[in-house]
MMTF fields as JSON, N, C-alpha, C and O atoms, coordinates in Angstrom:
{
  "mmtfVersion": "1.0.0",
  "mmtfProducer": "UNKNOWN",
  "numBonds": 471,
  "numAtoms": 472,
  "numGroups": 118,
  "numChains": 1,
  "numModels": 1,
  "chainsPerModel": [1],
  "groupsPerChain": [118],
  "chainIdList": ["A"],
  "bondAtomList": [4, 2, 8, 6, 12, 10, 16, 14, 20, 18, 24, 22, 28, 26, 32, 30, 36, 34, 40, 38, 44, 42, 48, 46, 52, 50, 56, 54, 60, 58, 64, 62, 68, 66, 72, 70, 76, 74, 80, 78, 84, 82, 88, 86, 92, 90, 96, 94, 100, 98, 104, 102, 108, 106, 112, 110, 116, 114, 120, 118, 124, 122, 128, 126, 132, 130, 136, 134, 140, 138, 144, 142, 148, 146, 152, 150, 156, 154, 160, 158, 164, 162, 168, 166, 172, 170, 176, 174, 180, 178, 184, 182, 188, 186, 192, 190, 196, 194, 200, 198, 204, 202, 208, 206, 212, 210, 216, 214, 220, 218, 224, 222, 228, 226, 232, 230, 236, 234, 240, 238, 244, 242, 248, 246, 252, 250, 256, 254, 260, 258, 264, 262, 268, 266, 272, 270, 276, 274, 280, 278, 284, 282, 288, 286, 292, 290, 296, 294, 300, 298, 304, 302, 308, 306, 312, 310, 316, 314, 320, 318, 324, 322, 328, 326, 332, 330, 336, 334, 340, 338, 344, 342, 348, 346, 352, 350, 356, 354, 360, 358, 364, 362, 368, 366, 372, 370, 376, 374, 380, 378, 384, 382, 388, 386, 392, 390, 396, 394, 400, 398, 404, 402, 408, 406, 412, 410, 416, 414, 420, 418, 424, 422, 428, 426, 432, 430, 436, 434, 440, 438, 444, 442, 448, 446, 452, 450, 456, 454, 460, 458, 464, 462, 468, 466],
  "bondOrderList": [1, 1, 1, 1, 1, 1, 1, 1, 1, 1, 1, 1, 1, 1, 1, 1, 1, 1, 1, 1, 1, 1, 1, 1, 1, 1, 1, 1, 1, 1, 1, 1, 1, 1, 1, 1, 1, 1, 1, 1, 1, 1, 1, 1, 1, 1, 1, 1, 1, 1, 1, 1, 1, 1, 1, 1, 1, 1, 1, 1, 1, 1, 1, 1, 1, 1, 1, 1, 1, 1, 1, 1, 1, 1, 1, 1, 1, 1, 1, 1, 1, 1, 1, 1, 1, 1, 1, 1, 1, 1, 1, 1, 1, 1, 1, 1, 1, 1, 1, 1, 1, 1, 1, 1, 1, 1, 1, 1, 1, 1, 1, 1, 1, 1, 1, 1, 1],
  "groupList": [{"groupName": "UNK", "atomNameList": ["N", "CA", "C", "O"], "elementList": ["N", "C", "C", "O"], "formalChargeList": [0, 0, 0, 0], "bondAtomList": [1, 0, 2, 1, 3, 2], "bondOrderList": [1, 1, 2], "singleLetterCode": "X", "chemCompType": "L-PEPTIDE LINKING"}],
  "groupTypeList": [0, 0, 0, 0, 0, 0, 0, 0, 0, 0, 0, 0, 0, 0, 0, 0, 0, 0, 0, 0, 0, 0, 0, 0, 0, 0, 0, 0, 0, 0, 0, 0, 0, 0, 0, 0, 0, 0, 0, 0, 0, 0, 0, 0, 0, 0, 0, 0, 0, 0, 0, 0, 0, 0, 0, 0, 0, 0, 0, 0, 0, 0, 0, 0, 0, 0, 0, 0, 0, 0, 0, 0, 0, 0, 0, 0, 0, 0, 0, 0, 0, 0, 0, 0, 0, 0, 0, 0, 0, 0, 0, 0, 0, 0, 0, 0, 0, 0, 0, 0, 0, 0, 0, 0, 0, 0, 0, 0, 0, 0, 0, 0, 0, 0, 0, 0, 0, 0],
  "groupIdList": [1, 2, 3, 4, 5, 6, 7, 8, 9, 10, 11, 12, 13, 14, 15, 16, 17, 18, 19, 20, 21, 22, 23, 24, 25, 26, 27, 28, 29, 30, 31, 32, 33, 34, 35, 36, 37, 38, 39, 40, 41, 42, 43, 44, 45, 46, 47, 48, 49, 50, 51, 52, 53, 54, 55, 56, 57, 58, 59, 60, 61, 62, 63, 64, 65, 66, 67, 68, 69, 70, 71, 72, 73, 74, 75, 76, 77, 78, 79, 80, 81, 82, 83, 84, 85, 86, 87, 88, 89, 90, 91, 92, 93, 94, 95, 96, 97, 98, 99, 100, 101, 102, 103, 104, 105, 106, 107, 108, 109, 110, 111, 112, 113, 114, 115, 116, 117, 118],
  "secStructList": [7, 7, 7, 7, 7, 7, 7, 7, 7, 3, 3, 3, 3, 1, 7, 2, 2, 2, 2, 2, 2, 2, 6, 6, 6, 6, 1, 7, 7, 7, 7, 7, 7, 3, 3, 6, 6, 6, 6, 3, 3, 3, 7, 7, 7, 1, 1, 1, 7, 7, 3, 3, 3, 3, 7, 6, 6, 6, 7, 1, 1, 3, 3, 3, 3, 3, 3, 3, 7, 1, 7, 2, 2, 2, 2, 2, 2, 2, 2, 6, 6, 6, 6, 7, 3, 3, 3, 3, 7, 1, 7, 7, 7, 6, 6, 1, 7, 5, 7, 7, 3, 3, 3, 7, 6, 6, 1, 7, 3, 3, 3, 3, 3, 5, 7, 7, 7, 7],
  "xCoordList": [-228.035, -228.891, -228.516, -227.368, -229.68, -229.232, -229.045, -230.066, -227.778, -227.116, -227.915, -228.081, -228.647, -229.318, -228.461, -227.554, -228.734, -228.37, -229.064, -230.066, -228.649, -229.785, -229.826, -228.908, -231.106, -231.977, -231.952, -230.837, -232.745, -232.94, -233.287, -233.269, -233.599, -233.486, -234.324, -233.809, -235.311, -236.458, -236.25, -236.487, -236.089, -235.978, -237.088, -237.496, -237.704, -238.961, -238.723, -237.828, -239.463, -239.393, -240.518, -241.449, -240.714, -242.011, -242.331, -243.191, -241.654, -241.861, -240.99, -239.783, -241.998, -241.602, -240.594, -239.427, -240.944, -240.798, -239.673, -238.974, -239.289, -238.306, -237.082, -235.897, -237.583, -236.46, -235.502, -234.295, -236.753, -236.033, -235.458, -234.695, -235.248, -234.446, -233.543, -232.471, -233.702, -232.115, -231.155, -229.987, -231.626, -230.806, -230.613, -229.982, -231.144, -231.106, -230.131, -229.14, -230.29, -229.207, -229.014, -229.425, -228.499, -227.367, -226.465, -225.281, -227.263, -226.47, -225.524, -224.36, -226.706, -226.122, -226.31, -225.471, -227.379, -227.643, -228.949, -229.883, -228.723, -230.011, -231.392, -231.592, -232.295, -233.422, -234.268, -235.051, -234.115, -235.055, -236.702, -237.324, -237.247, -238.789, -239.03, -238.561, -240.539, -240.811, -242.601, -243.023, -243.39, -244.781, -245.226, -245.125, -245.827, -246.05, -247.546, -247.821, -248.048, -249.627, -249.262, -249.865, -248.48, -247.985, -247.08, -247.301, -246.254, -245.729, -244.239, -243.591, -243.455, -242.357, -241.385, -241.901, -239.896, -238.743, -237.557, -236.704, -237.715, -236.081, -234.963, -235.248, -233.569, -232.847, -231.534, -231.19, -230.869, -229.864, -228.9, -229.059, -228.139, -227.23, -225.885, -224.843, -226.0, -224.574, -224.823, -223.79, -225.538, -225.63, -227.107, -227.988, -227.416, -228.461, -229.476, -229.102, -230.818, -231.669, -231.581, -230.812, -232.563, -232.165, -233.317, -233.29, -234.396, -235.411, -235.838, -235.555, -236.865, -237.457, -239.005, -239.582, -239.644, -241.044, -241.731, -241.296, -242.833, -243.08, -243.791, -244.702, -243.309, -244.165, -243.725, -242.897, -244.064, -243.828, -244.05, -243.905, -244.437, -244.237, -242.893, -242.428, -242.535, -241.363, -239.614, -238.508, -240.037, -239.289, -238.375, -238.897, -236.711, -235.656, -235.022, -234.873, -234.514, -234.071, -232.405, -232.226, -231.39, -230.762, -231.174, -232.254, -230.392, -230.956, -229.66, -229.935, -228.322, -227.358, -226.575, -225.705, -227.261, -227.112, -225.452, -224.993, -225.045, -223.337, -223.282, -223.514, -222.882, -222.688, -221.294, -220.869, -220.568, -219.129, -218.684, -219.215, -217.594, -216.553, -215.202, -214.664, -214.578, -213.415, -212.398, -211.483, -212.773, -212.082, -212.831, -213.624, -213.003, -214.058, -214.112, -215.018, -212.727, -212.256, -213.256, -213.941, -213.047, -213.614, -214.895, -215.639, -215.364, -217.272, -217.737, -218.904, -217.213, -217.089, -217.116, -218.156, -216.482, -215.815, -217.114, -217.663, -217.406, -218.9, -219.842, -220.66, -220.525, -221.696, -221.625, -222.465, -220.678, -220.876, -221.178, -221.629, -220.621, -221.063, -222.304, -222.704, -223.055, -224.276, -225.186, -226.3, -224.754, -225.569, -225.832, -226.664, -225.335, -225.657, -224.955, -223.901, -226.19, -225.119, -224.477, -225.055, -223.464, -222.502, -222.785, -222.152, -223.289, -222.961, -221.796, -221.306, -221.212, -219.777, -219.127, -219.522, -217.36, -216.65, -215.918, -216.003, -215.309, -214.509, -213.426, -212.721, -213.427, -213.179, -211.904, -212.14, -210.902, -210.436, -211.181, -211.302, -211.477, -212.602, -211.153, -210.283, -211.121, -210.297, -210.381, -209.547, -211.237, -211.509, -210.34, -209.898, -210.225, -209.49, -210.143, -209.585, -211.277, -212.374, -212.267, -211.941, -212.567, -212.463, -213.851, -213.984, -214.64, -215.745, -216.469, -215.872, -217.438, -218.678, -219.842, -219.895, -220.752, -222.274, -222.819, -222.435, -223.81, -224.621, -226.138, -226.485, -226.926, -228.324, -228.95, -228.499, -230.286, -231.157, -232.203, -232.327, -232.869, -233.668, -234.518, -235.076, -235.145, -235.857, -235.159, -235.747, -233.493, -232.83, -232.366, -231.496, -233.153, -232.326, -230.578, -230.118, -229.853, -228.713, -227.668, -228.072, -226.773, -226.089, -224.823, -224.339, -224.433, -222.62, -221.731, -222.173, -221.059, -220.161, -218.864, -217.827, -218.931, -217.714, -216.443, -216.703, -215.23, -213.958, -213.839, -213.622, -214.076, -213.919, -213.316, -213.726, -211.774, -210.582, -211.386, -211.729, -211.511, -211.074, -210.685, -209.538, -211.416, -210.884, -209.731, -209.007],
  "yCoordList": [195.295, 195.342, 196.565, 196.926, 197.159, 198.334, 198.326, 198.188, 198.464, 198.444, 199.001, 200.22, 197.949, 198.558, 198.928, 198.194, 200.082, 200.723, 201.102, 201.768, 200.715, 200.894, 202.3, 202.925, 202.767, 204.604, 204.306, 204.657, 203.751, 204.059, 202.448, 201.39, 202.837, 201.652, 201.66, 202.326, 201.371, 201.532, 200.799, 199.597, 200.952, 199.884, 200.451, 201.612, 198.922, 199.185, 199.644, 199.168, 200.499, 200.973, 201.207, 201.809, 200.944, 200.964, 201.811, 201.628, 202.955, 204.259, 205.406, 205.547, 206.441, 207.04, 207.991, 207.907, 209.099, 209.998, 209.087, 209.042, 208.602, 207.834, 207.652, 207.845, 207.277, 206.838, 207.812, 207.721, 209.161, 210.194, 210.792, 211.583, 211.013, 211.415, 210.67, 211.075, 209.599, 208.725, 208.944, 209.146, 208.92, 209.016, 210.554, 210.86, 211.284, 212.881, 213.306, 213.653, 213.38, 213.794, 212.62, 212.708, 211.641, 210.471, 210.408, 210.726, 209.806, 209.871, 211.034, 211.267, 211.515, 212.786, 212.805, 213.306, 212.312, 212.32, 213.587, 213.752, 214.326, 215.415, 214.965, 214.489, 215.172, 214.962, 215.428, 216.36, 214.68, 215.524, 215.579, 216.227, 214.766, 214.542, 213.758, 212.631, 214.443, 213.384, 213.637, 214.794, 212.675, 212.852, 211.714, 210.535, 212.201, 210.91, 210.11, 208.918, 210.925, 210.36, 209.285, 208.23, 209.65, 208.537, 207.573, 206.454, 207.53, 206.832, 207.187, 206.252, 207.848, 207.463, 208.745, 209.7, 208.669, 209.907, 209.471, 208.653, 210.302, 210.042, 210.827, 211.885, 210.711, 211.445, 211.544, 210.607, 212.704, 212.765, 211.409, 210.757, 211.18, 209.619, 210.051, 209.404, 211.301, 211.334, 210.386, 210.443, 209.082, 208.064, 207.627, 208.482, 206.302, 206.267, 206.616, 206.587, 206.961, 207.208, 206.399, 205.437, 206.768, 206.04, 206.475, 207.625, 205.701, 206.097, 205.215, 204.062, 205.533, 204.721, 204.9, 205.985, 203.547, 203.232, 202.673, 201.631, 203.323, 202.662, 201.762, 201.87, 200.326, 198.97, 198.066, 197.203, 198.102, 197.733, 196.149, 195.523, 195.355, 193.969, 193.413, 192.282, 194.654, 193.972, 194.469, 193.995, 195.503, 196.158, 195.58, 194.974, 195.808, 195.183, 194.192, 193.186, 194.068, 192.79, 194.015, 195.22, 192.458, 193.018, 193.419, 193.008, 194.309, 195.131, 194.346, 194.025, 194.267, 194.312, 195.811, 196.07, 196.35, 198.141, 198.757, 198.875, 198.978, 199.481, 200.897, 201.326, 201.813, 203.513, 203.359, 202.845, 204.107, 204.186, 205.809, 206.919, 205.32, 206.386, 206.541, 205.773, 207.281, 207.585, 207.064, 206.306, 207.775, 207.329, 206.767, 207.458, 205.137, 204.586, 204.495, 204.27, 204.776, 205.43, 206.468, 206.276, 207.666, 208.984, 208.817, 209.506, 208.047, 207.683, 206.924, 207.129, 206.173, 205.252, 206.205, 206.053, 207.095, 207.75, 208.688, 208.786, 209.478, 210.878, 210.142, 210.907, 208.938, 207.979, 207.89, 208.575, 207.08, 206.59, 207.638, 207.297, 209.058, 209.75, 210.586, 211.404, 210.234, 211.057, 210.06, 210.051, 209.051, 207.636, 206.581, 205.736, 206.517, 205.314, 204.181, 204.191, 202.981, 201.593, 200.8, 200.334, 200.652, 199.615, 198.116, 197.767, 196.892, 195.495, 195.09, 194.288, 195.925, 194.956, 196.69, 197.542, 196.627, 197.823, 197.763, 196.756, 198.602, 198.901, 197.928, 198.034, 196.623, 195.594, 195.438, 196.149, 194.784, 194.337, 192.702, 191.852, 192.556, 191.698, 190.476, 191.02, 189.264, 188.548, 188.512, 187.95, 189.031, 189.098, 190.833, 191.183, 191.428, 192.4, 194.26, 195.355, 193.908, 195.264, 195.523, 194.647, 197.125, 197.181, 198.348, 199.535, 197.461, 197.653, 197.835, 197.545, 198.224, 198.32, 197.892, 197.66, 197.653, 197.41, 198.146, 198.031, 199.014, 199.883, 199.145, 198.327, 199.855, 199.322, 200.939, 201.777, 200.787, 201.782, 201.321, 200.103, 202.051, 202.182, 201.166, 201.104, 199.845, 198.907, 197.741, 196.665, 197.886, 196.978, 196.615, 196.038, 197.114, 196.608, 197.347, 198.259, 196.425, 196.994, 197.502, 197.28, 197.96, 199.112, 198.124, 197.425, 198.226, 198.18, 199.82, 200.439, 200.084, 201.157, 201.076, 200.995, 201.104, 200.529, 201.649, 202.825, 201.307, 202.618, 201.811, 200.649, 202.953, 202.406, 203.721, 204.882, 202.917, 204.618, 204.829, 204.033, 206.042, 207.079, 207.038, 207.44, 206.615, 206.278, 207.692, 207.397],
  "zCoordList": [4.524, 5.701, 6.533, 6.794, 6.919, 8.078, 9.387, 10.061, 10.082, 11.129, 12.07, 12.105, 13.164, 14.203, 15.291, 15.684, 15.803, 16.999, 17.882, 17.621, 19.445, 20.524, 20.93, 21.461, 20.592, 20.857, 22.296, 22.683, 23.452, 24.418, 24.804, 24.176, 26.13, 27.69, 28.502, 29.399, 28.835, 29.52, 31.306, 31.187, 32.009, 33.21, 33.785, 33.809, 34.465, 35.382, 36.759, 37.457, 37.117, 38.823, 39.83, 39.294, 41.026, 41.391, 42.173, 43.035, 41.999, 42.347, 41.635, 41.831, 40.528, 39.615, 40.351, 39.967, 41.596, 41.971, 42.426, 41.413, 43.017, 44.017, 43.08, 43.351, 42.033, 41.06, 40.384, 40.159, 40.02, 38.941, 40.267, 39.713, 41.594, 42.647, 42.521, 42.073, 42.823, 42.537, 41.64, 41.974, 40.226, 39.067, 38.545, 37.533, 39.251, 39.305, 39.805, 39.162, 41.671, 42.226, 43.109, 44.266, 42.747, 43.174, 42.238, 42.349, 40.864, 39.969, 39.186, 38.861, 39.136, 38.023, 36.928, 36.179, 36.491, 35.09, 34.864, 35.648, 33.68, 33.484, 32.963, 31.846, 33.899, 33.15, 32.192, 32.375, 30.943, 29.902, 29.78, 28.939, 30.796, 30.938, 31.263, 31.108, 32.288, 33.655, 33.491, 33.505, 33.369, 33.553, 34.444, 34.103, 35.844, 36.681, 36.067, 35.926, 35.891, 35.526, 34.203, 34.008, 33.614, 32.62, 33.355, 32.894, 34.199, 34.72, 34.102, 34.572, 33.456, 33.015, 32.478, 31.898, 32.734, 32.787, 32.205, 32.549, 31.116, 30.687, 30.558, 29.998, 30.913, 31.18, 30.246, 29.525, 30.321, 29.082, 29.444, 30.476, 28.681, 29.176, 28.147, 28.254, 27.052, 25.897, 25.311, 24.643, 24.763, 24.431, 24.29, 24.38, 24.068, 24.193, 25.344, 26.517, 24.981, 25.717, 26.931, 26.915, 28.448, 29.455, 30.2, 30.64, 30.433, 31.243, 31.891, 31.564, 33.307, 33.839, 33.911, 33.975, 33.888, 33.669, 34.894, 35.384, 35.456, 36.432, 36.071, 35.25, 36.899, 36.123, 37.38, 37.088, 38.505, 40.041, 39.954, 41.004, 38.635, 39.067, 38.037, 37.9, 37.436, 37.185, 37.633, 37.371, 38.322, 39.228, 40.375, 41.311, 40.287, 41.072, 40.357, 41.05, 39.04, 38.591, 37.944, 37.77, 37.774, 37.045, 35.902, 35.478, 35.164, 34.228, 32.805, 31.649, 33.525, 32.359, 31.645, 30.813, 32.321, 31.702, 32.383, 33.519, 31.275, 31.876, 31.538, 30.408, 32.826, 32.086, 32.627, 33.662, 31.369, 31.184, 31.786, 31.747, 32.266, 32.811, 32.968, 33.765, 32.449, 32.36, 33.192, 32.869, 34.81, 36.372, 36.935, 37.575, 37.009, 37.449, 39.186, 39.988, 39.301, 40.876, 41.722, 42.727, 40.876, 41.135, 40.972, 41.669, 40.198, 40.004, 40.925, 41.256, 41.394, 42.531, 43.509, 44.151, 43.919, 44.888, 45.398, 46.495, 43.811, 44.017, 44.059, 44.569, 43.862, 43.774, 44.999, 45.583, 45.883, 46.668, 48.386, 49.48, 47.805, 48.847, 48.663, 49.492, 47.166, 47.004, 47.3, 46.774, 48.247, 48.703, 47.824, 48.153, 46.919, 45.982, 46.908, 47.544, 46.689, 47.114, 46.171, 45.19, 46.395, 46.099, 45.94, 46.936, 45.405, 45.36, 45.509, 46.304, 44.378, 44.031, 43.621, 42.824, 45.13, 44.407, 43.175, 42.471, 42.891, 41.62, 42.085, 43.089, 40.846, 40.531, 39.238, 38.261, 39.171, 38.302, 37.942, 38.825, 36.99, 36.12, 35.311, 34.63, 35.473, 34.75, 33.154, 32.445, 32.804, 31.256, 30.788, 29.693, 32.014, 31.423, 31.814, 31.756, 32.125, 32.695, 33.792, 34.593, 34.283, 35.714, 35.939, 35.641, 36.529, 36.714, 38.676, 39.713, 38.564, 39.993, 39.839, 38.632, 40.254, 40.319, 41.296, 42.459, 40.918, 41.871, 41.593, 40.742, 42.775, 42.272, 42.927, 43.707, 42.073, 42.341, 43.476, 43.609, 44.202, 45.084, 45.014, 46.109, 43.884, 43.343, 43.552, 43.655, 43.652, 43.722, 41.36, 40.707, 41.185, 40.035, 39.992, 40.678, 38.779, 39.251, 37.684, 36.542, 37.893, 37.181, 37.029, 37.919, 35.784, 36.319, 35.747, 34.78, 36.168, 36.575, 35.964, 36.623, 34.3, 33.456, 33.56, 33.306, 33.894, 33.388, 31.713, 31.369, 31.038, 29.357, 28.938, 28.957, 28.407, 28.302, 26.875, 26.0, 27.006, 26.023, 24.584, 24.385, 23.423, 22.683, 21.809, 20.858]
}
């Protein structure tokens, strides 16, 4: 059987322009293409694909979506002064993870993984 692997991530948002600002320059992620009349932008991620779709009735939910980082300190640290909000700070997790939750402008939300280095 052939080993599926996840290409890309679609999350809904109910405002296109609003969103690719957020995950542009809040986040920091590069955008590889944005068409509003289509509704939808996806941006480099090193990993799988990562875009948002405007689809405003299903827009603001958790998502489940984790982007990994090295110093989850320092990501914490540049997020949080390029205005991203915070839910939950950089956390030691009883399972052993030390993690954040951000949310985007829709309210859906992010978690903010430190995952060392293999």
């Amino acid at each position: 059987m052939t080993q599926l692997r996840v290409a890309y991530v679609n999350v809904a948002v109910s405002d296109l322009d609003r969103a690719v600002a957020f995950f542009q320059d809040r986040v920091g992620l590069a955008l590889k293409f944005s068409d509003t009349d289509f509704g939808y932008a996806e941006f480099d991620t090193l990993g799988a694909g990562f875009a948002v779709a405007r689809d405003p009735d299903r827009a603001g939910r958790h998502t489940g979506i984790g982007f990994a980082v090295e110093d989850l300190d320092a990501a914490h640290a540049r997020l949080s002064e390029a205005g991203v909000e915070f839910i939950r700070p950089p956390t030691h997790e009883p399972w052993g993870g030390y993690m954040a939750i951000f949310a985007d402008p829709d309210g859906n939300t992010f978690y903010l993984d430190q995952i060392p280095a293999d």
